[in-house]
N, C-alpha and C positions, 0 to 999 in steps of 0.2 A: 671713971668707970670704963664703958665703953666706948668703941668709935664706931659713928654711924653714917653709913654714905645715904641719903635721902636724894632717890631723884623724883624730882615732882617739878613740872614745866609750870603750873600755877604757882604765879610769886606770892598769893595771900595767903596761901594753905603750904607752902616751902616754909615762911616766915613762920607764919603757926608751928606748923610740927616741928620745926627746929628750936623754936623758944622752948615749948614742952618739955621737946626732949632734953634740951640743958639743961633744964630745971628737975631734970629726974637726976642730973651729972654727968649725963654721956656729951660726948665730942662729939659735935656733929657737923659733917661734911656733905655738900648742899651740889648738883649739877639739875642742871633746867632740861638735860637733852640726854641721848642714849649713849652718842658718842664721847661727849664728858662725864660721864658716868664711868665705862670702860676705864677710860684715862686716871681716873682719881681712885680709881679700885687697884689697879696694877700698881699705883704709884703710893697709896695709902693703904693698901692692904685692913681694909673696916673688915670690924666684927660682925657686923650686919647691915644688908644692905637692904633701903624702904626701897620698893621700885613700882611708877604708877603706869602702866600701860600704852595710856594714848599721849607719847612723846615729840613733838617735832621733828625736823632733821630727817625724815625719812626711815629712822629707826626708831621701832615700838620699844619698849620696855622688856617684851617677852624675847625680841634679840640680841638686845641690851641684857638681857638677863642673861642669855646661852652664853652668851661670850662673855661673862665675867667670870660663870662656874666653868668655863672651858680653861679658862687661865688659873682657876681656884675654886674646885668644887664644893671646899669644905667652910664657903662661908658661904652662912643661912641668908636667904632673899625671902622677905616679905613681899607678898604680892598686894598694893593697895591701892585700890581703883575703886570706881563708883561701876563698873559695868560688870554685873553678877556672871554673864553668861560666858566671861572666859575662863570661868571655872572648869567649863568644858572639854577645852582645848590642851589638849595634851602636854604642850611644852610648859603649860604653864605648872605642872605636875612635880615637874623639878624644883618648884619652889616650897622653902618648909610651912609656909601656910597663904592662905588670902586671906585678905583683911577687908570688907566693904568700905569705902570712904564715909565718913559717919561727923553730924556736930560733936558726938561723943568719942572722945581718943583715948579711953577706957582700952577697947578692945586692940587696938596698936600698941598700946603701950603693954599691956598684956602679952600680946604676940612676941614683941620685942623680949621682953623678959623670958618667957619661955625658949626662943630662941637661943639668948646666952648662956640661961640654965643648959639647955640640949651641949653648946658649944663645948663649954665646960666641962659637961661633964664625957666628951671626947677626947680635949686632951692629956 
């Protein structure tokens, strides 16, 4: 199906949503940090990328994010985090939706999907 760059610094919920996601059929391509993220987006070109906020390495997610769409605008970034109030902040505005971090992967998975629908149905 698809390819998915998941960057999430927590190895039990990377592990998680990466099994999910296989099990939905997508490829899914895994960085714990912002700057490996970068790296596996230029080099793997995913169809979508999950991206969680608070990253180590010095680099958030949300610049992690600028600099992936700066190289490729036209892939969707999930924003999925547990912290509601960077909905607020502007940069994160670029991204085609947030997703709250949840025990329910319901609404990720969802996002996902309408993301590739969107993708799709641009090119």
């Amino acid at each position: 199906m698809a390819k998915i760059l998941l960057v999430e610094d927590e190895k039990n919920i990377r592990t998680l949503y990466q099994q999910e996601l296989e099990e939905e059929g997508h490829e899914v391509l895994c960085a714990q940090d912002g700057r490996t993220a970068i790296e596996i987006a230029r080099e793997h070109q995913p169809d979508v990328v999950i991206m969680d906020i608070n990253l180590p390495e010095n680099m958030d997610g949300i610049e992690a994010m600028s600099k992936i769409l700066s190289d490729n605008a036209a892939i969707p970034v999930i924003i999925n985090t547990g912290y509601s109030e960077y909905q607020d902040n502007f940069m994160s505005w670029a991204a085609e939706t947030y997703v709250l971090k949840s025990a329910d992967l319901g609404p990720l998975k969802d996002a996902v999907r309408q993301a590739l629908g969107n993708k799709k149905g641009v090119d």
